[in-house]
C-alpha positions as CSV (number, residue, x, y, z in Angstrom):
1,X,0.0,0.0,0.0
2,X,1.1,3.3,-1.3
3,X,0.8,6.8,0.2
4,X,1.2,10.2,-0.6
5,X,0.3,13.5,0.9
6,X,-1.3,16.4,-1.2
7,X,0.4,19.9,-0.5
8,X,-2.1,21.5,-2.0
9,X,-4.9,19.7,1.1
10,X,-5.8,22.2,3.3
11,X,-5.6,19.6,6.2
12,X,-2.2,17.5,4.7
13,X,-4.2,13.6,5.3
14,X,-2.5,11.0,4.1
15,X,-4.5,9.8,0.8
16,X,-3.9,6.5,0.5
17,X,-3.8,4.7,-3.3
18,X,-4.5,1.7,-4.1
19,X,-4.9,0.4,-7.6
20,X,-8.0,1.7,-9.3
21,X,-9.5,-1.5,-10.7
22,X,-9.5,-3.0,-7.6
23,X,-11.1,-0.2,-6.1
24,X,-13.9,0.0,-8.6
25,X,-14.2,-4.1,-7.8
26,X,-14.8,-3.4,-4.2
27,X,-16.9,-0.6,-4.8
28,X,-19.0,-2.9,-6.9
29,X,-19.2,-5.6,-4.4
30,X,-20.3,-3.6,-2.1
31,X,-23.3,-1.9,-3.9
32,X,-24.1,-5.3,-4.9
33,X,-24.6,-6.7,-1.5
34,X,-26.8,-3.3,-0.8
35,X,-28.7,-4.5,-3.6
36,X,-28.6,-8.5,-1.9
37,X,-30.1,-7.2,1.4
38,X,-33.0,-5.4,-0.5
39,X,-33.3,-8.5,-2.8
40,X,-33.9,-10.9,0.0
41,X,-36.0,-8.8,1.9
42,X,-38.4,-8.8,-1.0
43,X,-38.0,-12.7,-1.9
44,X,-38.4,-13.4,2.0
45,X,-41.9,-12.2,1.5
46,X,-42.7,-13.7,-1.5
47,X,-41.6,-17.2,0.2
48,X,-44.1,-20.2,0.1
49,X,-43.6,-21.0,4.3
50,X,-42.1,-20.3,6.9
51,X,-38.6,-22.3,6.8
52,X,-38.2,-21.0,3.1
53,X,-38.6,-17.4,4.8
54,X,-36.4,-18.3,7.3
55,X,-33.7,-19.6,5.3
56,X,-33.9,-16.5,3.3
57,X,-33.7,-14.1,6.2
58,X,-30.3,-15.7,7.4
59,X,-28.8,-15.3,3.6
60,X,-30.1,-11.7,3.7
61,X,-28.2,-11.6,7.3
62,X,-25.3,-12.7,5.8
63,X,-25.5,-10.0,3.0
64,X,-25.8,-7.4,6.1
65,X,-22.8,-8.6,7.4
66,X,-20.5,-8.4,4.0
67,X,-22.0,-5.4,2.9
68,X,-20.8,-3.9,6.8
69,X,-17.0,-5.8,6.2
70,X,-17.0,-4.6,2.9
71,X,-17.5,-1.0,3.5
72,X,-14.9,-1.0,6.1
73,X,-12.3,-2.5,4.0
74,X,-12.7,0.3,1.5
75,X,-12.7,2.9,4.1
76,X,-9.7,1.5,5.7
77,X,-7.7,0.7,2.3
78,X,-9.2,4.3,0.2
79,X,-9.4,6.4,3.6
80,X,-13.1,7.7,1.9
81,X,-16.8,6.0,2.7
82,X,-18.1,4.2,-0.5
83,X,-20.9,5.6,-2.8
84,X,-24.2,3.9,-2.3
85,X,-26.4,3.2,-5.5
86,X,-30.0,3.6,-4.5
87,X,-32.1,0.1,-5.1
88,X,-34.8,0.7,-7.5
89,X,-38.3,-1.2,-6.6
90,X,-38.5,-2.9,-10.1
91,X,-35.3,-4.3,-10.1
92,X,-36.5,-6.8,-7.1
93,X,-38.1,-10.2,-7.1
94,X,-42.0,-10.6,-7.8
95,X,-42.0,-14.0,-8.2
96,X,-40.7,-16.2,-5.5
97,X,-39.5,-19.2,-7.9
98,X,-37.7,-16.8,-10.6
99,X,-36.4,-15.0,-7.5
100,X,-34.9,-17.9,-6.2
101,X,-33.4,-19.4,-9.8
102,X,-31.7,-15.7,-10.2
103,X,-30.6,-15.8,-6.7
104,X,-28.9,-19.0,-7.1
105,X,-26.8,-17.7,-10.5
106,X,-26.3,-14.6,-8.3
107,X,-24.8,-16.3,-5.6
108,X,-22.1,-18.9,-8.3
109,X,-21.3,-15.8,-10.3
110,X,-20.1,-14.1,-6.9
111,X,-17.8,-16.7,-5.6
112,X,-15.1,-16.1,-8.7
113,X,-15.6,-12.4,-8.4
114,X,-15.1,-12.1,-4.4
115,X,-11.8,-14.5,-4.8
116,X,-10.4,-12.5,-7.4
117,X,-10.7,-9.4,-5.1
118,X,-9.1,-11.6,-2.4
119,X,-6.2,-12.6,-4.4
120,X,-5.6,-8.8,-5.2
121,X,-5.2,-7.5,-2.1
122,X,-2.6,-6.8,0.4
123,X,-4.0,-6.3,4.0
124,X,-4.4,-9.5,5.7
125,X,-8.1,-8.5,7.3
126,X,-9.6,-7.3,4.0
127,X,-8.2,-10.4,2.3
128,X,-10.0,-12.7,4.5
129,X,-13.4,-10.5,4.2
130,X,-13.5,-11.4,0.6
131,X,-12.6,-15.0,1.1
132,X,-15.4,-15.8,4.0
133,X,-17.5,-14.1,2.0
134,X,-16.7,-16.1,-1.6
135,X,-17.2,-19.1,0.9
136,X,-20.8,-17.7,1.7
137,X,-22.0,-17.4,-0.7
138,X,-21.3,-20.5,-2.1
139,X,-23.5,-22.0,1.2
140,X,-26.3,-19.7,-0.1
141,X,-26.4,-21.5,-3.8
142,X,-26.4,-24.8,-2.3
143,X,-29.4,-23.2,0.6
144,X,-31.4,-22.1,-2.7
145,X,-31.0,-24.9,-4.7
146,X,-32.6,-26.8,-1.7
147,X,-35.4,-24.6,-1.6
């Protein structure tokens, strides 16, 4: 990790720089699991009973918790809070078995993606963020796709 002081900040922070495709990665990750915890929201009201809401609400807990680890790791590797992409209604679930078969690509697409952020960074903490988080969501395929 690099860093570099502006002269020309009025208050001389350190800026720290990391490298930018990474940084759009993790930003992405992050707006995705604010879009995951809207997402199961919706498809945990949509479910048939009451273990399929269940299950649903401990995925969506999960999303809570990556999207909080997330956000910290960019604030602790950018030194700046991440820019949140409001969740439009009509890109949620309204019907509980399409919901679930998008849910489940969702969830196998991510894995790759979260491990190639892991792979490309260098502080320890936000490296094994990404990784227990691949490793989640890999559990929440397999919890759909018993559904």
């Amino acid at each position: 990790m690099h860093y570099h002081i502006n002269p020309y900040e009025s208050n001389h922070e350190f800026q720290r720089q990391i490298d930018p495709t990474l940084r759009r990665d993790i930003q992405k990750a992050i707006n995705d699991q604010f879009k995951a915890i809207s997402w199961y929201t919706q498809l945990a009201e949509l479910a048939p009973d009451q273990n399929a809401k269940q299950a649903i609400l401990g995925i969506r807990q999960d999303e809570i918790r990556h999207f909080n680890a997330f956000s910290q790791s960019y604030l602790n590797l950018t030194n700046r809070y991440p820019r949140l992409n409001l969740v439009n209604q009509k890109d949620l679930p309204v019907n509980y078995r399409q919901g679930v078969r998008e849910s489940i690509k969702d969830e196998r697409e991510t894995v790759p993606f979260y491990l190639s952020i892991a792979n490309r960074l260098t502080d320890p903490r936000a490296k094994r963020r990404f990784t227990r988080a691949a490793y989640d969501e890999q559990r929440h395929a397999e919890i759909l796709r018993n559904l």
